[in-house]
C-alpha positions in Angstrom: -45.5 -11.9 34.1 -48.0 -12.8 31.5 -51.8 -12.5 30.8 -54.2 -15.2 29.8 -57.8 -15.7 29.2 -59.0 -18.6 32.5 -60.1 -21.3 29.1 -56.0 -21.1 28.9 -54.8 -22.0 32.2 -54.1 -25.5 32.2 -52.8 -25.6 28.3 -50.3 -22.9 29.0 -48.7 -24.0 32.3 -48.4 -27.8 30.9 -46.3 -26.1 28.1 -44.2 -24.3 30.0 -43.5 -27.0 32.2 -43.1 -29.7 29.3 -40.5 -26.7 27.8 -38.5 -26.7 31.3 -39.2 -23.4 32.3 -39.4 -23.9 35.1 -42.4 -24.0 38.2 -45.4 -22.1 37.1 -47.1 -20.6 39.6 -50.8 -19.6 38.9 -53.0 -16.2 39.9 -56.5 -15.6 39.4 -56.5 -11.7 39.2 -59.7 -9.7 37.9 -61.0 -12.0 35.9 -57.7 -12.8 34.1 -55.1 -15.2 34.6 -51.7 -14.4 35.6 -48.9 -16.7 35.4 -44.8 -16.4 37.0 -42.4 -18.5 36.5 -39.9 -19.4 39.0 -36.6 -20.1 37.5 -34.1 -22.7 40.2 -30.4 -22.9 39.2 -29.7 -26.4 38.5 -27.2 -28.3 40.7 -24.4 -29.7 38.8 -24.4 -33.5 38.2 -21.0 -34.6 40.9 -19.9 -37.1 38.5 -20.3 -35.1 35.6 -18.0 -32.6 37.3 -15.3 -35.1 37.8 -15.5 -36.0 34.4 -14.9 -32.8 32.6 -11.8 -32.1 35.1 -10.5 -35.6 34.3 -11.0 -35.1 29.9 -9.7 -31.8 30.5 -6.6 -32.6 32.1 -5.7 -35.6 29.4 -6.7 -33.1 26.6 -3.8 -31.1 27.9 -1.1 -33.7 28.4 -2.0 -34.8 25.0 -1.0 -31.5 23.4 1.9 -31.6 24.8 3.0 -35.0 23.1 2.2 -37.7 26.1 0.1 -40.7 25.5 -2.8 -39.4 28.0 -6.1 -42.1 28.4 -8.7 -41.8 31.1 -9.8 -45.0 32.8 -13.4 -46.5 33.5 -15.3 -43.7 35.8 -16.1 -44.8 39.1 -13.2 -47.6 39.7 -10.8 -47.4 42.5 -7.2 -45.9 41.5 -6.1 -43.8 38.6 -7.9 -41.4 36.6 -5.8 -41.1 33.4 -3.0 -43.0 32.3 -0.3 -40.9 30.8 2.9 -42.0 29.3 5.8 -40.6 26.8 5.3 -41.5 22.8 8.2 -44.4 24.2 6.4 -46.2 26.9 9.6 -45.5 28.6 7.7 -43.4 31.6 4.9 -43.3 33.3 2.4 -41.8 35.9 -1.0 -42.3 37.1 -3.1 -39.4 38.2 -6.2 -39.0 40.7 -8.3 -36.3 39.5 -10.1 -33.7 42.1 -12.6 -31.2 40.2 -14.6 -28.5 41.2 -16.6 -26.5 39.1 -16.1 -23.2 41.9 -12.6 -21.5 42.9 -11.8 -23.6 46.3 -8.8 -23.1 48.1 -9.2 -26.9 49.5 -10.4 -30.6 47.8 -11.6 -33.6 49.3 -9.4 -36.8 48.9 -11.2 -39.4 51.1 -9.3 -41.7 53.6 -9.0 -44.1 51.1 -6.1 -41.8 49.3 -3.5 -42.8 52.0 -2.6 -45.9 50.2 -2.5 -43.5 47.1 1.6 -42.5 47.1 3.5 -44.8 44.7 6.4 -43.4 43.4 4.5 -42.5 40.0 1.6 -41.3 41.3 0.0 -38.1 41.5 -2.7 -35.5 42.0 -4.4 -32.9 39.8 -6.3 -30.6 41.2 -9.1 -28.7 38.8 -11.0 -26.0 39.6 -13.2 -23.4 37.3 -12.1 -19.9 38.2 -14.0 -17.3 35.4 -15.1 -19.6 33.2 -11.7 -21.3 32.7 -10.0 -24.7 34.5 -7.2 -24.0 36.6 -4.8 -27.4 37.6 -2.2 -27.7 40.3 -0.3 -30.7 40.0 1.4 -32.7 43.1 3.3 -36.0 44.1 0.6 -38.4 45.2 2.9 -38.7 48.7 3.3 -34.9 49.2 -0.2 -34.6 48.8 -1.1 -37.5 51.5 1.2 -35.9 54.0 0.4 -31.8 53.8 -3.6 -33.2 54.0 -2.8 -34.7 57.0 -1.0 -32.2 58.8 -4.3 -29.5 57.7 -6.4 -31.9 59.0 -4.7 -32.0 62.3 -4.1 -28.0 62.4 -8.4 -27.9 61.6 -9.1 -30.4 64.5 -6.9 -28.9 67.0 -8.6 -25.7 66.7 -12.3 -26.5 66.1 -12.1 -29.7 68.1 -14.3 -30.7 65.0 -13.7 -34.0 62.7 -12.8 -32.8 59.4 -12.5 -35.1 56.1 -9.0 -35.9 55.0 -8.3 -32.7 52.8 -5.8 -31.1 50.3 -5.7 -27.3 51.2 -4.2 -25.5 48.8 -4.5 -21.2 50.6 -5.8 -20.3 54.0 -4.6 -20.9 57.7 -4.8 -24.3 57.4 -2.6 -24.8 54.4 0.3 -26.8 55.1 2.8 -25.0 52.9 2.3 -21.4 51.7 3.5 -21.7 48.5 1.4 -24.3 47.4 -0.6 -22.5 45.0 2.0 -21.5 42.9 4.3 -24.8 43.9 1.4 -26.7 42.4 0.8 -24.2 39.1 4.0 -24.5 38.2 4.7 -28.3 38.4 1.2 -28.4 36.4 2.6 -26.0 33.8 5.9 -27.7 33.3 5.1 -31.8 33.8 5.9 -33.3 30.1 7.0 -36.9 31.1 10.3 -36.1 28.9 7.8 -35.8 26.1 9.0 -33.8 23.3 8.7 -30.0 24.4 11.2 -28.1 25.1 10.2 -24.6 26.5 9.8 -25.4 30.1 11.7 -28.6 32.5 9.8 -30.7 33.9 9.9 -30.8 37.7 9.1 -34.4 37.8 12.0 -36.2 35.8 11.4 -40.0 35.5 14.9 -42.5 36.5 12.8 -45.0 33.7 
């Protein structure tokens, strides 16, 4: 909390608003003027969450020799296109971000007609300052959300947005944290690396 002379007032709260500091709250105390400033946590722009999950993911797939490009924001379908250096295989990906360590994401109603044979889910979170992805079969995906969403209304009689759940009761599989991590870890398209198999291998 700062001191200033009353000929000061207006000059000095103008500036700290016009340098975002914040609301400035004034106090006429003895003659002098004191002045707090009350500091609000921003909320994260939504769509600029999506996109750093979505860059994110194609920056990885891209180090590992696939042909990754995201598409337009905010048009229906895939997120990034990803292919091998051939052209010879493909996927498309819907991308799920959140910038807190969730155990669930949100995939809409519209995500049911979301389960060709090539298509697929990431699933991004920020867990300690890092992104963390878990990877599934767009048709896996569609089914294990709706069985949580049928466990959640049976027991809180409550409706409940079509969901992926990832940990907790209402999880459809119990290993579908590490499931997830690892077919993240090791999808490569039949790109050119070596260390790990890919869990996903493409017939063409």
């Amino acid at each position: 909390m700062n001191g200033y002379p009353p000929h000061r007032e207006r000059q000095t709260a103008a500036a700290n608003i016009l340098k975002g500091h914040g609301q400035v709250i004034i106090h006429n105390k003895g003659g002098m003027i004191q002045e707090e400033r009350s500091y609000r946590k921003k909320r994260m722009n939504p769509q600029l969450t999506g996109a750093a999950g979505v860059f994110y993911v194609a920056a990885e797939l891209s180090m590992r020799g696939m042909v990754a490009m995201p598409s337009i924001r905010n048009t229906k379908g895939a997120d990034i296109l990803v292919s091998n250096p051939e052209g010879t295989k493909f996927a498309l990906i819907q991308v799920k971000t959140s910038k807190s360590k969730v155990g669930f994401w949100p995939i809409g109603e519209g995500a049911r007609d979301w389960k060709g044979a090539n298509h697929y889910f990431a699933f991004v979170r920020r867990a300690n300052r890092h992104f963390e992805v878990f990877l599934e079969k767009a048709a896996v995906v569609i089914r294990e959300a709706g069985q949580s969403k049928a466990m959640v209304i049976l027991a809180s009689r409550k409706p409940w947005a079509l969901s992926w759940t990832m940990t907790g009761q209402y999880a459809a599989t119990q290993d579908a944290e590490e499931r997830t991590r690892r077919q993240w870890e090791t999808f490569t398209l039949g790109a050119n690396r070596t260390d790990k198999k890919d869990p996903f291998p493409s017939k063409g």
